[in-house]
FIPAFI-446908 format. One record per residue: y negated, x negated, z negated of N, C-alpha, C, O in turn; residue in one letter; residue number from 1. Coordinates in steps of 0.1 Angstrom, whole numbers, plus 5000, padded with zeros to 4 digits. Example, Ala and Ser with C-alpha at 12.3 -4.5 7.8 and 13.67 -1.06 7.14 Angstrom:
2
ny | nx | nz | cay | cax | caz | cy | cx | cz | oy | ox | oz | residu | num
5057 | 4868 | 4922 | 5045 | 4877 | 4922 | 5033 | 4868 | 4922 | 5033 | 4858 | 4915 | a | 1
5022 | 4872 | 4929 | 5011 | 4863 | 4929 | 5000 | 4871 | 4921 | 4989 | 4866 | 4920 | s | 2
END
This chain:
129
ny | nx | nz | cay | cax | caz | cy | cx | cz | oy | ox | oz | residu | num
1654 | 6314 | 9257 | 1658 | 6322 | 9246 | 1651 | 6317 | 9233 | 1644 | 6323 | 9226 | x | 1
1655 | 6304 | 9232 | 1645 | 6297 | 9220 | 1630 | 6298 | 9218 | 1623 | 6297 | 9208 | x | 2
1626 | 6302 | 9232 | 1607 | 6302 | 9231 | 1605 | 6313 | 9229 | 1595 | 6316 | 9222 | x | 3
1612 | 6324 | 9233 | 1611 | 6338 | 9230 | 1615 | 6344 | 9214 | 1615 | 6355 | 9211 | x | 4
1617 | 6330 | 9205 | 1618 | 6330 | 9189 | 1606 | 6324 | 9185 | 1597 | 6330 | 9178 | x | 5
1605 | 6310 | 9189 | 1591 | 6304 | 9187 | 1578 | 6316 | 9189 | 1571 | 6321 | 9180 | x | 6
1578 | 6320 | 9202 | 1568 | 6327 | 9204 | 1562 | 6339 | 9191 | 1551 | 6342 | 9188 | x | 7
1574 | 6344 | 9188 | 1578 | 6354 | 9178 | 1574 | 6353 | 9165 | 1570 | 6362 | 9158 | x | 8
1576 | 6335 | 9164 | 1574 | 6330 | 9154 | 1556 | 6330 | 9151 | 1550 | 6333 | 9140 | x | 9
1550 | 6326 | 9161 | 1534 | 6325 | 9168 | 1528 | 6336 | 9164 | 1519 | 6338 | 9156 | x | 10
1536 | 6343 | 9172 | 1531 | 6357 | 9171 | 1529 | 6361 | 9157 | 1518 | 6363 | 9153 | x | 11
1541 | 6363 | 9149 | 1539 | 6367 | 9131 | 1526 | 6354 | 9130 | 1515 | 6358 | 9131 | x | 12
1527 | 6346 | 9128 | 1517 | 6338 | 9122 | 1504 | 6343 | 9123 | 1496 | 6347 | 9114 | x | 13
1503 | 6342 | 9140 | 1489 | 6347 | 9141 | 1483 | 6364 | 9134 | 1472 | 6368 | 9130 | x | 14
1491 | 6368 | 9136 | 1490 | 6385 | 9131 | 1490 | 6381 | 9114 | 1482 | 6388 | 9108 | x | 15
1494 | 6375 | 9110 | 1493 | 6371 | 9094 | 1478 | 6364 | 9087 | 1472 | 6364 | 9076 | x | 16
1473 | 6356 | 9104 | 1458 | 6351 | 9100 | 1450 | 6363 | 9104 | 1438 | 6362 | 9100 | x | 17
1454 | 6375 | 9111 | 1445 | 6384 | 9113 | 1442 | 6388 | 9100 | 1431 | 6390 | 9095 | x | 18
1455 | 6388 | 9096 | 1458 | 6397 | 9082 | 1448 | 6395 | 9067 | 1447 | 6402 | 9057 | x | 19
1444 | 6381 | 9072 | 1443 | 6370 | 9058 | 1427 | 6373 | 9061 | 1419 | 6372 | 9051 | x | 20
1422 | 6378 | 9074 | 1407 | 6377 | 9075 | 1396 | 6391 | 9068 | 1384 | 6394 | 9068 | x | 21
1408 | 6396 | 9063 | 1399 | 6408 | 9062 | 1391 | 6408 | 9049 | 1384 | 6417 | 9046 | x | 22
1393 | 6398 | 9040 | 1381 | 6388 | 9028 | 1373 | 6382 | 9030 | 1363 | 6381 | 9023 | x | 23
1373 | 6374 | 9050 | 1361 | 6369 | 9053 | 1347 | 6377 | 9054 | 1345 | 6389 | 9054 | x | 24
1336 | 6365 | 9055 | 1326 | 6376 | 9053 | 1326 | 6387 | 9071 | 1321 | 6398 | 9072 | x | 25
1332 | 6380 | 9079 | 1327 | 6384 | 9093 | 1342 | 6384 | 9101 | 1349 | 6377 | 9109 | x | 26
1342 | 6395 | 9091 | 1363 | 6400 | 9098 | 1364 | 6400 | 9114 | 1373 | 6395 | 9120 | x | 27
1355 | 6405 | 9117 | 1362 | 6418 | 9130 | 1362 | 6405 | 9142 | 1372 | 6406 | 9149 | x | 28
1357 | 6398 | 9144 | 1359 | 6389 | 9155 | 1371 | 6375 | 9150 | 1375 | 6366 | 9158 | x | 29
1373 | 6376 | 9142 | 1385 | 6367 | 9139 | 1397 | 6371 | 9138 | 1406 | 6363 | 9140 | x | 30
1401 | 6388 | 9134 | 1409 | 6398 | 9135 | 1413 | 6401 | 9151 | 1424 | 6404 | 9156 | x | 31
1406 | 6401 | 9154 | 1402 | 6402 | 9173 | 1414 | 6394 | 9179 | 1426 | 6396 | 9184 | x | 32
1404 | 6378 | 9177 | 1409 | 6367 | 9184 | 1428 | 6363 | 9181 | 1437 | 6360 | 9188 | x | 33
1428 | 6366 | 9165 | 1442 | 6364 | 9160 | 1453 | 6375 | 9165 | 1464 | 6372 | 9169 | x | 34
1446 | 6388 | 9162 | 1453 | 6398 | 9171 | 1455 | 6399 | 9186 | 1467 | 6401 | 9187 | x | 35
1450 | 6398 | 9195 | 1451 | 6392 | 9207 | 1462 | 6380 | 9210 | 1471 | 6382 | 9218 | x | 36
1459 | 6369 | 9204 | 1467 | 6359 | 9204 | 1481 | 6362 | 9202 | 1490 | 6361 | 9210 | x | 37
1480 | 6366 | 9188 | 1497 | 6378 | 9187 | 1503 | 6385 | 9197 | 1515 | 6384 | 9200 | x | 38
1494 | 6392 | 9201 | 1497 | 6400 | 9216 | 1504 | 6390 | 9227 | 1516 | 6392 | 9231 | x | 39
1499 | 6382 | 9230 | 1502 | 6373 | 9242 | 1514 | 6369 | 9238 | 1523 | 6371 | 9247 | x | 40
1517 | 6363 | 9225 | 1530 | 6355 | 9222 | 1541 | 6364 | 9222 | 1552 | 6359 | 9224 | x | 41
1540 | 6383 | 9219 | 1550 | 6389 | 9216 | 1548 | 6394 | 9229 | 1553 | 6387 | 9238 | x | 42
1543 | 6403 | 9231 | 1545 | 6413 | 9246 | 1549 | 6397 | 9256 | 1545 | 6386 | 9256 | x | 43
1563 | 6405 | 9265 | 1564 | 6399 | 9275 | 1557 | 6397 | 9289 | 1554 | 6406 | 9296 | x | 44
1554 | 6386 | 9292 | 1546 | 6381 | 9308 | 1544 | 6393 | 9314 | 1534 | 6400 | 9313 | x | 45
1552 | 6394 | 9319 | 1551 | 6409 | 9335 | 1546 | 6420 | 9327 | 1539 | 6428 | 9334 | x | 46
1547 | 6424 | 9314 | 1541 | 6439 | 9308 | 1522 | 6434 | 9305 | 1512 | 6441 | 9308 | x | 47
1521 | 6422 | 9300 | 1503 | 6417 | 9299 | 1496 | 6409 | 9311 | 1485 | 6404 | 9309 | x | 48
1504 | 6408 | 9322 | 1496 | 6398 | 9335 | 1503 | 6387 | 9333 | 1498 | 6378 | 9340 | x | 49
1510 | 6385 | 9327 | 1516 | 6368 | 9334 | 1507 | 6356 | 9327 | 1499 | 6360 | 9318 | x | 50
1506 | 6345 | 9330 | 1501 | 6334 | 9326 | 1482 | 6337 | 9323 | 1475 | 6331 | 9315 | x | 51
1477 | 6347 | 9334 | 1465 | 6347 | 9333 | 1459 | 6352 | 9316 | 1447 | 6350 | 9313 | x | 52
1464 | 6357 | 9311 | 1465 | 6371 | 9295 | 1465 | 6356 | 9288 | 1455 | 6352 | 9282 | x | 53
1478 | 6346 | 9290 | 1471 | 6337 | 9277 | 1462 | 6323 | 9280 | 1459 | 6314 | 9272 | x | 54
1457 | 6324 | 9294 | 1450 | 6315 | 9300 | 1433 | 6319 | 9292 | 1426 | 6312 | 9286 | x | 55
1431 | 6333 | 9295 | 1421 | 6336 | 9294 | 1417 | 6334 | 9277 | 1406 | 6329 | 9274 | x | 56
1429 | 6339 | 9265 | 1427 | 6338 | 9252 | 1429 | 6324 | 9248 | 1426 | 6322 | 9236 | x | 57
1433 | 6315 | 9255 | 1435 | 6301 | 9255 | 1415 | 6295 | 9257 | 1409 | 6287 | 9250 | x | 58
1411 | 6302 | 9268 | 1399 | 6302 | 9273 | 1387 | 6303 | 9263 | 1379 | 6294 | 9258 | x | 59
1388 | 6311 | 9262 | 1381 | 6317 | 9249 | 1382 | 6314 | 9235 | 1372 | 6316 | 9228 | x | 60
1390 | 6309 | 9230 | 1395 | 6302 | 9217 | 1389 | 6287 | 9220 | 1385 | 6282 | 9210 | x | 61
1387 | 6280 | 9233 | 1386 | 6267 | 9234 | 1372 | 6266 | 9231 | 1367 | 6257 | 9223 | x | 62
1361 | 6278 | 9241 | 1348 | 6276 | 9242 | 1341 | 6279 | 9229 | 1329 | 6276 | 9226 | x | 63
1350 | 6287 | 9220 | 1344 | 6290 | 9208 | 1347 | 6280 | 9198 | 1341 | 6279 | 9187 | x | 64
1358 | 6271 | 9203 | 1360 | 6256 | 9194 | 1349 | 6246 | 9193 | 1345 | 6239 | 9184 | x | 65
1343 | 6247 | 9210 | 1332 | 6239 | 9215 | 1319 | 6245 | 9204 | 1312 | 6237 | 9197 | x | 66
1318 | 6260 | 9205 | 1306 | 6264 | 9198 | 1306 | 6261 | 9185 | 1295 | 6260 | 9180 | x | 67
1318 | 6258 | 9176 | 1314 | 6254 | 9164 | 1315 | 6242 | 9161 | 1311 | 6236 | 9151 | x | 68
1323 | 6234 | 9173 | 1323 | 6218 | 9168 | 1311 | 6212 | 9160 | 1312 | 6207 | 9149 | x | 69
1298 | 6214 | 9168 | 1288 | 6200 | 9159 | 1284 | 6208 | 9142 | 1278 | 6202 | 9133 | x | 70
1289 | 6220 | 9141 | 1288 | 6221 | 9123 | 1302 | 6218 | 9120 | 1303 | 6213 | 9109 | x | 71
1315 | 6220 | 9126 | 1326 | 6209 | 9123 | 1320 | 6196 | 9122 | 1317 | 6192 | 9111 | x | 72
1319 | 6191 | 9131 | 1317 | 6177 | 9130 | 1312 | 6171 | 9117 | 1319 | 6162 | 9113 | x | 73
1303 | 6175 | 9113 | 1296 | 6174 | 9097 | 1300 | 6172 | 9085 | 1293 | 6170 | 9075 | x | 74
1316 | 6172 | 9084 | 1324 | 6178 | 9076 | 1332 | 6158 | 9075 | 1341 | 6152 | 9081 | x | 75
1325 | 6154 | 9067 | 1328 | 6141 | 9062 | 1341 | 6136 | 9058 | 1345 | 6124 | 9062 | x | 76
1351 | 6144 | 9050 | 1361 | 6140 | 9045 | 1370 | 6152 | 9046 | 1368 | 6163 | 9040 | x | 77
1381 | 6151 | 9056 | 1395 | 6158 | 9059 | 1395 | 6163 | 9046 | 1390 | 6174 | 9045 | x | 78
1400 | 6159 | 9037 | 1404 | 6163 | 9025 | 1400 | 6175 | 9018 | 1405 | 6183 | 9010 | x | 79
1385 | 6175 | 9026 | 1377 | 6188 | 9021 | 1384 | 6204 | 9022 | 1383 | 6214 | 9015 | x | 80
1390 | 6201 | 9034 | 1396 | 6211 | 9041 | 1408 | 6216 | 9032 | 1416 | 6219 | 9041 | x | 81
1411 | 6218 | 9024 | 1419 | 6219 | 9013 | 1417 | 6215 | 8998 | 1422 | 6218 | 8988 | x | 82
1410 | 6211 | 9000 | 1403 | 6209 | 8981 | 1402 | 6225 | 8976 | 1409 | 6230 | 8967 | x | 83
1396 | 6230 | 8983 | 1395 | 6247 | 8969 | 1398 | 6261 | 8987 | 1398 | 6256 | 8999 | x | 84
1398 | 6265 | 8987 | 1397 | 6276 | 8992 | 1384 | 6284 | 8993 | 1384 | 6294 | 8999 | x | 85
1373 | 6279 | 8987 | 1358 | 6286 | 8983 | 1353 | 6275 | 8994 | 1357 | 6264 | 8994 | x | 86
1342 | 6282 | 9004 | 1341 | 6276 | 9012 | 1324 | 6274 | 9009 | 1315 | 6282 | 9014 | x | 87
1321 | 6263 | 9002 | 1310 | 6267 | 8997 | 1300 | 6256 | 9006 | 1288 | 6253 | 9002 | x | 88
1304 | 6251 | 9017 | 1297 | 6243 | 9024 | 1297 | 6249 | 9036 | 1306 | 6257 | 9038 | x | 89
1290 | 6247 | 9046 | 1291 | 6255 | 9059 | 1301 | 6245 | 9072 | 1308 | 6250 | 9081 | x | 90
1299 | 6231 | 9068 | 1307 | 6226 | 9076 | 1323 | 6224 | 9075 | 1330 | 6220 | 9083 | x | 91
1326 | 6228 | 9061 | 1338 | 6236 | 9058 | 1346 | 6244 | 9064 | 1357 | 6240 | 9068 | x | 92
1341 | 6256 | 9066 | 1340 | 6268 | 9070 | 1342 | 6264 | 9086 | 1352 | 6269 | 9090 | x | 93
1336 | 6257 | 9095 | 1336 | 6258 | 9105 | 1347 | 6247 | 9110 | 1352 | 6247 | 9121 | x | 94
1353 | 6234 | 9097 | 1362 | 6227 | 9104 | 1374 | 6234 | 9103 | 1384 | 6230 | 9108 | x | 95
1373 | 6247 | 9096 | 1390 | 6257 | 9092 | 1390 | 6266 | 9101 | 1400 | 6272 | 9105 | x | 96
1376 | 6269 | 9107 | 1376 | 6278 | 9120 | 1379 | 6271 | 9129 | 1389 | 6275 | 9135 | x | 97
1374 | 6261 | 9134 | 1377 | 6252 | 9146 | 1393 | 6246 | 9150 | 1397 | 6246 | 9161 | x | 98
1400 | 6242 | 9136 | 1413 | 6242 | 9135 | 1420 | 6250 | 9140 | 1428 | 6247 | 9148 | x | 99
1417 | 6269 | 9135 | 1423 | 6277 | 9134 | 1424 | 6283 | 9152 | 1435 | 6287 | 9157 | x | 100
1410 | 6282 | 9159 | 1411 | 6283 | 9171 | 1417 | 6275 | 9180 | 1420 | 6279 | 9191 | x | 101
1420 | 6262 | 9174 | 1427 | 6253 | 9184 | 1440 | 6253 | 9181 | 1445 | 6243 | 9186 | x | 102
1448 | 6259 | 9174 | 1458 | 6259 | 9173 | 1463 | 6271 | 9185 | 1471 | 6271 | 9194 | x | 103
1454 | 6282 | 9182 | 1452 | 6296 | 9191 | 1452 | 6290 | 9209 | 1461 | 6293 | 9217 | x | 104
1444 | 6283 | 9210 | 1439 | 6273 | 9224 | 1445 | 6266 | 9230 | 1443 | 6264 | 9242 | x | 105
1460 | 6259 | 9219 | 1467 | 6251 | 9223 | 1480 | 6256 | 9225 | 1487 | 6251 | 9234 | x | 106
1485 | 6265 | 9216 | 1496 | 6276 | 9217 | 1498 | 6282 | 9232 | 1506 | 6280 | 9241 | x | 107
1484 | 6292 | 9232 | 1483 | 6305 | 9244 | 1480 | 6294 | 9260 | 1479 | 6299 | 9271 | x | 108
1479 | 6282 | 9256 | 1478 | 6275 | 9267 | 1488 | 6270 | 9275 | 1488 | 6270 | 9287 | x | 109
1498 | 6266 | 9267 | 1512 | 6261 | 9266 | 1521 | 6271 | 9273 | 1530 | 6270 | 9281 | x | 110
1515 | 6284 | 9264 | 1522 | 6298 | 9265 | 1519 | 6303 | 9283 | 1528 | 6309 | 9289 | x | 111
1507 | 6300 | 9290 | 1505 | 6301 | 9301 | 1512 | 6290 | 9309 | 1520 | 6293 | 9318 | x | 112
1510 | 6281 | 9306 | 1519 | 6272 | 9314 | 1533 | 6273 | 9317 | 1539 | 6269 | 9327 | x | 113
1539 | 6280 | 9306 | 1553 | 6286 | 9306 | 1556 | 6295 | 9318 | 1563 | 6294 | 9328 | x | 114
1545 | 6308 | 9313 | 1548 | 6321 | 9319 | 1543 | 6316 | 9333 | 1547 | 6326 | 9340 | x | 115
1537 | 6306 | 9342 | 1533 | 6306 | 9354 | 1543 | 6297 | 9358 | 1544 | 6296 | 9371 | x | 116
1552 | 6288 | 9351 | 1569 | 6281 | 9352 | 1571 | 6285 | 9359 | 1570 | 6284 | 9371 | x | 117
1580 | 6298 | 9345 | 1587 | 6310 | 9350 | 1582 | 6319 | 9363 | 1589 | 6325 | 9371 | x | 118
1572 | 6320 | 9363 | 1570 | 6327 | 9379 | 1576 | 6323 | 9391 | 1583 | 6327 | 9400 | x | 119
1567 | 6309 | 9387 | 1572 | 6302 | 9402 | 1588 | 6300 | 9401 | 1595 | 6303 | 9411 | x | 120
1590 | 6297 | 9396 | 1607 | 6299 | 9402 | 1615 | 6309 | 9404 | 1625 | 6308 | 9410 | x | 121
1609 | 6323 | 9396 | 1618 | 6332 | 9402 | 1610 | 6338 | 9419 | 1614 | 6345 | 9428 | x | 122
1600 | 6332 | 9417 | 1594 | 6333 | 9432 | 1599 | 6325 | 9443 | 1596 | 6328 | 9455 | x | 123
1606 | 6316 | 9439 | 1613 | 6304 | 9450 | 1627 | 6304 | 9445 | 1631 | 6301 | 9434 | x | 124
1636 | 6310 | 9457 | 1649 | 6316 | 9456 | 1654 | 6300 | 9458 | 1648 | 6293 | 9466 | x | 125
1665 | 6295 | 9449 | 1670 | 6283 | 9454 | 1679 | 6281 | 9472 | 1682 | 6290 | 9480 | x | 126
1679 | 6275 | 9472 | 1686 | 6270 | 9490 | 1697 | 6272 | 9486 | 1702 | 6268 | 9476 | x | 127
1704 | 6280 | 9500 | 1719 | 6285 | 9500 | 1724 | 6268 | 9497 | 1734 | 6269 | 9489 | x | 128
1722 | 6256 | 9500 | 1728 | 6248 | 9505 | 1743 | 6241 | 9502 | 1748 | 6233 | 9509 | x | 129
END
């Protein structure tokens, strides 16, 4: 009952970063991924496929962490990441995207691990004993 609030909770967030993308220069694939991700955390397991729905958006958020890591990497001082909101450096930009996917990566991953829990045990009736 509690993860089914957290999740809820996931869910508004991520739908809030969908929300926040539509100023960036290159909306529609960040709108995508955040919306999606929302998806997974609200719709229940058995209505989106079970563990596989946030394995795969877990999937895809990670390999796209990988694609922007080495211009994250670049990004000298943490601090940067919050000094202004004007993203006037490119390795900026890519350490607030990289963040933003791995929270997506590490959520919808967790979130799969759950829903494939919950499978296996309502699939394994306990012993009369």
């Amino acid at each position: 009952m509690v993860f089914r609030w957290i999740d809820r909770l996931f869910g508004g967030l991520f739908l809030w970063s969908a929300y926040v993308q539509l100023n960036d220069p290159d909306p529609l694939r960040w709108i995508a991924i955040y919306t999606v991700a929302a998806l997974v955390c609200i719709v229940p397991a058995a209505k989106r496929g079970g563990a596989v729905s946030a394995w795969l958006v877990s999937s895809v958020a990670t390999a796209w962490v990988f694609w922007l890591a080495p211009d994250a990497m670049q990004l000298n001082n943490l601090s940067d990441l919050t000094a202004s909101m004007q993203a006037d450096r490119p390795e900026i930009e890519a350490a607030r995207e990289a963040l933003g996917l791995a929270i997506v990566s590490i959520w919808t991953a967790g979130l799969g691990l759950r829903d494939q829990w919950d499978a296996s045990k309502a699939a394994d009736p306990e012993p009369a004993g």
